[in-house]
Each structure stands twice: as C-alpha cells, then as structure tokens.
GUTOR-952454 format. One record per residue (C-alpha): residue in three letters; x, y, z; residue number from 1. Coordinates in steps of 0.001 Angstrom, whole numbers, always signed. Layout:
REM GUTOR-952454
residu:x:y:z:num
ALA:X:Y:Z:NUM;
...
This chain:
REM GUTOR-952454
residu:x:y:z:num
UNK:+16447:-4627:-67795:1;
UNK:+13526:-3707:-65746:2;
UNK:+11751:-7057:-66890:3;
UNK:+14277:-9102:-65022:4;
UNK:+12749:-7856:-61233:5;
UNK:+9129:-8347:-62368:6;
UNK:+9958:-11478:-63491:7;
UNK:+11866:-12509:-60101:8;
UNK:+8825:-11052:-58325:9;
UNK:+6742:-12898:-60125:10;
UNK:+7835:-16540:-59670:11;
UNK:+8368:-15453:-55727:12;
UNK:+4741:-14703:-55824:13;
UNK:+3875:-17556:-57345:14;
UNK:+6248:-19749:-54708:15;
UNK:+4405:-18240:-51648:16;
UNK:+835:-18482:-53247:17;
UNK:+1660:-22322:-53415:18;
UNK:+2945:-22783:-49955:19;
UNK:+277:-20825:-48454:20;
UNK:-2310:-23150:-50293:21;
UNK:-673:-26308:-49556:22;
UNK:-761:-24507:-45646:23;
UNK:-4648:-23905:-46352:24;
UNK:-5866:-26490:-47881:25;
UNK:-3925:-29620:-45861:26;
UNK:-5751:-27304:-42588:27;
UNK:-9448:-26765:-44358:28;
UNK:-9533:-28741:-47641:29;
UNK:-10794:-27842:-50393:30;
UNK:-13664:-25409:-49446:31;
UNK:-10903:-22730:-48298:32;
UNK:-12029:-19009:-49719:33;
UNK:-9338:-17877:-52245:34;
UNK:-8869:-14553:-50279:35;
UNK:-7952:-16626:-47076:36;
UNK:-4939:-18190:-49304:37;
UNK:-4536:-15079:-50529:38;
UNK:-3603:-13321:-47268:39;
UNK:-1554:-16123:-45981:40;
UNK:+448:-15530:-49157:41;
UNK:+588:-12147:-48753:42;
UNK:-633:-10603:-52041:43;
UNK:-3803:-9821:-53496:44;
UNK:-6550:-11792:-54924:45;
UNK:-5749:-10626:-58170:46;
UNK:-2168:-11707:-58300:47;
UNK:-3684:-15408:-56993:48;
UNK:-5944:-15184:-59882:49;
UNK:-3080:-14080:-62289:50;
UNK:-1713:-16980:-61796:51;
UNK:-4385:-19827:-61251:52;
UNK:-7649:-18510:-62820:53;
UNK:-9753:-20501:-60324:54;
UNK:-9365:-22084:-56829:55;
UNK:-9910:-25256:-58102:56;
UNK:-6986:-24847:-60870:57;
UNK:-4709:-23952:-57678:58;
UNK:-5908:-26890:-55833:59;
UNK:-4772:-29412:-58504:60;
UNK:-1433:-27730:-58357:61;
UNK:-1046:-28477:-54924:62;
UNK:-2610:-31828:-54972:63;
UNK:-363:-32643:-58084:64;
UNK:+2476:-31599:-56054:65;
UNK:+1929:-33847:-53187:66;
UNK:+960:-36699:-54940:67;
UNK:+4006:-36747:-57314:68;
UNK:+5838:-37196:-54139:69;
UNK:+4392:-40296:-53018:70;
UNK:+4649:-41427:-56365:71;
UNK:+8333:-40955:-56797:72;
UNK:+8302:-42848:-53362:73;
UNK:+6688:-45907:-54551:74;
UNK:+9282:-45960:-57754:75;
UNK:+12338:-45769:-55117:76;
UNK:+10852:-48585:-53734:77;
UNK:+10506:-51404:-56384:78;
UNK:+13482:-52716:-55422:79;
UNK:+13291:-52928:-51672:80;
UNK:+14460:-56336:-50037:81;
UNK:+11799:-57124:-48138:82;
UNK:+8873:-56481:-50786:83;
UNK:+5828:-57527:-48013:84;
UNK:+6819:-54789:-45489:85;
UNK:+7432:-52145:-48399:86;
UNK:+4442:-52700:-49242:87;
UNK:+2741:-52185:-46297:88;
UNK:+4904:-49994:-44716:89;
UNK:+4215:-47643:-47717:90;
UNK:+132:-47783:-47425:91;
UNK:+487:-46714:-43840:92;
UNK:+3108:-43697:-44819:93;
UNK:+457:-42381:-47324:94;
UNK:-2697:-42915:-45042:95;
UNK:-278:-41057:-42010:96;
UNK:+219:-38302:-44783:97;
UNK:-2929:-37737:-45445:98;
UNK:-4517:-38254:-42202:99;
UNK:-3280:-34473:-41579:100;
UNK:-3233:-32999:-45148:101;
UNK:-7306:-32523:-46133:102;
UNK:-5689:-32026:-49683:103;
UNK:-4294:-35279:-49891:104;
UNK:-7221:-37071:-48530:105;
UNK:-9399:-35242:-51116:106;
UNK:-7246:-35893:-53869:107;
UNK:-6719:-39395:-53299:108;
UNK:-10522:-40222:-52561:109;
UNK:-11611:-37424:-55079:110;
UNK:-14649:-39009:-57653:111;
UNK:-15467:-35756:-59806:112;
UNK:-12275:-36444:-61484:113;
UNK:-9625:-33983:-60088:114;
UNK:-7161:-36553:-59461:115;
UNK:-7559:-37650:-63150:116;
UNK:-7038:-34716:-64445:117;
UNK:-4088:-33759:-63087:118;
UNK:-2810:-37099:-64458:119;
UNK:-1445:-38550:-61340:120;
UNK:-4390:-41084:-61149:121;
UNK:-3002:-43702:-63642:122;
UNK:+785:-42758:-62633:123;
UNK:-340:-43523:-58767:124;
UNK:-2590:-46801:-59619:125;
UNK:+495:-47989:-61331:126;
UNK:+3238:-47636:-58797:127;
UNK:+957:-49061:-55971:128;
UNK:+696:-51917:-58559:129;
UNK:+4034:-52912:-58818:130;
UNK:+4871:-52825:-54773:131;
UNK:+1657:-55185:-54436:132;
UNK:+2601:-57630:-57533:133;
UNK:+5810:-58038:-55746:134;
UNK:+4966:-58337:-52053:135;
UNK:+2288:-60954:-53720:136;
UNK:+4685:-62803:-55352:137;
UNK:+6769:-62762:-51698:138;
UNK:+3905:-64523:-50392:139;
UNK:+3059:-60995:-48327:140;
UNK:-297:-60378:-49531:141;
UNK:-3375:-62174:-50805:142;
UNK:-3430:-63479:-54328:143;
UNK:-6748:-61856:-54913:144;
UNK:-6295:-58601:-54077:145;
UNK:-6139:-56100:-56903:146;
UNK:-4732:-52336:-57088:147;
UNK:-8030:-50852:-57139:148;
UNK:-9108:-52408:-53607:149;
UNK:-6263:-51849:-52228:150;
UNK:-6978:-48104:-53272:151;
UNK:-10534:-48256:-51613:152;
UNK:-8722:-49821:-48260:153;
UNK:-6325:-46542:-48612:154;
UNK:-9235:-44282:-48616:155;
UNK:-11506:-45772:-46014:156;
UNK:-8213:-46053:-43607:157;
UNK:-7587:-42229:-44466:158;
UNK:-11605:-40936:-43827:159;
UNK:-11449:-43466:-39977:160;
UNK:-8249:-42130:-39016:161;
UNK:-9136:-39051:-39083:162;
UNK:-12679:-39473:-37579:163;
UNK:-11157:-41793:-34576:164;
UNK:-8118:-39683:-34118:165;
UNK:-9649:-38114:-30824:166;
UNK:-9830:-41748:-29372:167;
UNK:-7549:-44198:-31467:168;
UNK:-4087:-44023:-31568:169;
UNK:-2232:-43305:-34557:170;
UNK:-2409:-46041:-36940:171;
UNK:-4243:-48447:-35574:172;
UNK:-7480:-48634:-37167:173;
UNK:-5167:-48622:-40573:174;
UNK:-3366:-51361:-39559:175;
UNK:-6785:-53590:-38517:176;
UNK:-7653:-52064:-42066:177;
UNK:-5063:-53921:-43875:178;
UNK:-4231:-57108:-41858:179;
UNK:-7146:-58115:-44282:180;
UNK:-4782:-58032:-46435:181;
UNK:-2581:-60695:-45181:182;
UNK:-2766:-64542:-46283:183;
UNK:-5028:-66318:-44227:184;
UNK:-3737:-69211:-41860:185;
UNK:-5488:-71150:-40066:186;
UNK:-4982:-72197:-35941:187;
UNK:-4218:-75562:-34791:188;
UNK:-4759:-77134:-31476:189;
UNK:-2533:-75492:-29232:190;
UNK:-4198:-71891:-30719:191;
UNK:-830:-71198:-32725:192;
UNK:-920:-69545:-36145:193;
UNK:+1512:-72131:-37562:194;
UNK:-1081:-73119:-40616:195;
UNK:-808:-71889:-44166:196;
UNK:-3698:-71854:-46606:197;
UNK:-4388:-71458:-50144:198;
UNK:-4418:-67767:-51254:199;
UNK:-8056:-68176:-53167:200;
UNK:-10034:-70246:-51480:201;
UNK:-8134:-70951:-48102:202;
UNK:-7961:-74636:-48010:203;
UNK:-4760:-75517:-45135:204;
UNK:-2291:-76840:-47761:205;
UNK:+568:-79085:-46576:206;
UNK:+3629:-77696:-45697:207;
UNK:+6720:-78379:-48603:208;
UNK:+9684:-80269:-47306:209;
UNK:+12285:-77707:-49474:210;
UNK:+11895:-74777:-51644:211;
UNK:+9285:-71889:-50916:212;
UNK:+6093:-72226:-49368:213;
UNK:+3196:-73263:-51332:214;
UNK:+417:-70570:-51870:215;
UNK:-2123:-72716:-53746:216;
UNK:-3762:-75995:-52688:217;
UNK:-4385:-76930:-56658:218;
UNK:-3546:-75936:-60116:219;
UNK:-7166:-74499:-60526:220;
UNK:-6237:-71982:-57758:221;
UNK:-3110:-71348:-59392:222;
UNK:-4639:-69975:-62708:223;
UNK:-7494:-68594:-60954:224;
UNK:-4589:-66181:-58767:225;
UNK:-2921:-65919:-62072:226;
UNK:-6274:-64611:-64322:227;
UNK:-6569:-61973:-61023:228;
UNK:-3840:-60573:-61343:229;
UNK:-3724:-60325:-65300:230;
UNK:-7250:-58563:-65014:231;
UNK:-6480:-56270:-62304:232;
UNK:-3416:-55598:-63770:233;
C-alpha cells in the first residue's frame, strides 16, 4: 500500500519538472542550468536527475513534446479545402510558435542531431510534405520547391523574427520570407498582376479557355516539375 503515494508523487514530480522546463527553456533555450528548472519545479536536483539523467535528455522531452504537436497539426490538415492557404497559413503558425519558445526554435533549426534523435525529424519533414505536394498541385506554390527548403525558409523566418521583433511587426518579415514561395506572374501594361507563368522556368504561358490554369509552358517543364518533386519527395 505505501507504494501507491510514492508512485502518485512520483509522476506529479515528473509533471511539474516538465512544465517548468518547457517554462525555462521556451524563456532561455537550451543553455538553462538544471538547478534553475529545478527550482521552478520545486524539487531538488536530484529528483530532476532521477528522472532525466542529463539536461539535454530533458530537453528532448520537451522539444519532443512540442513538436509532436505541430505534427499532429499538419496531419489534421491534409484534408483542408483550400490546400494553398493551409499551407501557408501553417508555416506562419509554427514560425509564430517558435518565435517565443527558444526550445522550438532550437529544435527545429537544431544540426547536432537532437531533433533526429528524438525521431520527430522524419515524422515533421513528412507532414510538411504532404501540405506542400497538395497546395502545389492547387497551383499555390512553386513547382520547384522541395520540403527541405521550405524547412530552411522556416528556420531563417524563425532566427529574423525574433531578431527584428523590437522593430517589425509580427509576421511580416515571415510573410516577405515566403511570398518567394508563390508562382511567379508577370505585370502587363497597366502594372496589374493578371499574368501567369510557367512554374520552372517562368515563361508567361497563355491563359486556357476552360479547365484549370496551366502551370507549365511545355511538356519538358512538365517532367522537369514532375522529376522535382519525385526527388524531393
């Protein structure tokens, strides 16, 4: 019987040891002393260490956490109706996450392979994958844009946010981040954006009378897109 309170005890501790890291680290990062997280949890290093032998094992926890959610986000969203402004409505929800989480922002631009190991990299890569392949195929986003550069935009939108944040308002730099993105059209006479061009190599292409809007000016574009994709995916 008297294993039943320790036990109790112990997953509370546990519980407050995580929130008070998730606390520390989205306010410091990664660099946080264990004993600060340990007194914002309220128990001693030793119980901390009970439980995550090292700070870094803790951080992964956290970071696992967090990421999980945005990942379960991106699966919710496969199916949205409007698959170009999922898409980018999504990027600018996780760069506004992380923008005031340093845990996020160091998980998701980590290269000593912390992110790997928790095995969230591959799950997260994938996701973002299938909300670009669709807002592609809407016509939403460039042909020749692949998961992994869309990943870098993420993380250089993340590190200028947070530098400009004194100056910038929220989101904009992000958004000038990923209008490059976008398909590129092309302005006429009278200066309105009213020209479509070939995803690849931007040639104006002539508008179609019915059916959806071209995205290639020639079938050599069109397997060129299609050879993209298939490597990047």
């Amino acid at each position: 019987m008297s294993g039943q309170p320790q036990r109790a005890d112990a997953r509370r501790n546990r519980e407050h040891i995580l929130q008070a890291a998730f606390e520390a680290f989205a306010a410091d990062g990664r660099l946080v002393p264990l004993d600060d997280i340990a007194r914002r949890a309220g128990v001693g290093a030793g119980t901390v260490y009970r439980n995550f032998p090292t700070k870094e094992a803790l951080f992964q926890e956290v970071a696992t956490q967090r990421i999980q959610q945005i990942v379960d986000e991106a699966h919710a969203l496969t199916d949205a109706d409007d698959p170009g402004e999922t898409f980018y409505g999504f990027l600018m929800r996780v760069v506004e996450r992380a923008r005031f989480n340093h845990a996020l922002c160091d998980a998701l631009a980590s290269d000593n392979g912390t992110f790997v190991l928790c095995g969230m990299d591959e799950q997260f890569s994938a996701a973002l994958h299938v909300l670009l392949r669709r807002a592609q195929e809407a016509g939403a986003v460039r042909a020749d844009v692949n998961v992994q550069e869309v990943r870098a935009l993420i993380v250089g939108a993340m590190y200028t946010e947070r530098l400009r944040r004194p100056v910038d308002r929220p989101g904009r730099v992000t958004a000038l981040a990923f209008d490059g993105l976008r398909l590129v059209t092309k302005q006429n006479e009278t200066g309105l954006r009213n020209e479509r061009c070939c995803d690849v190599c931007g040639t104006p292409l002539t508008a179609a009378p019915t059916g959806r809007p071209a995205r290639f000016c020639s079938a050599a574009c069109r397997q060129k897109a299609h050879r993209r994709r298939t490597k990047s995916g």
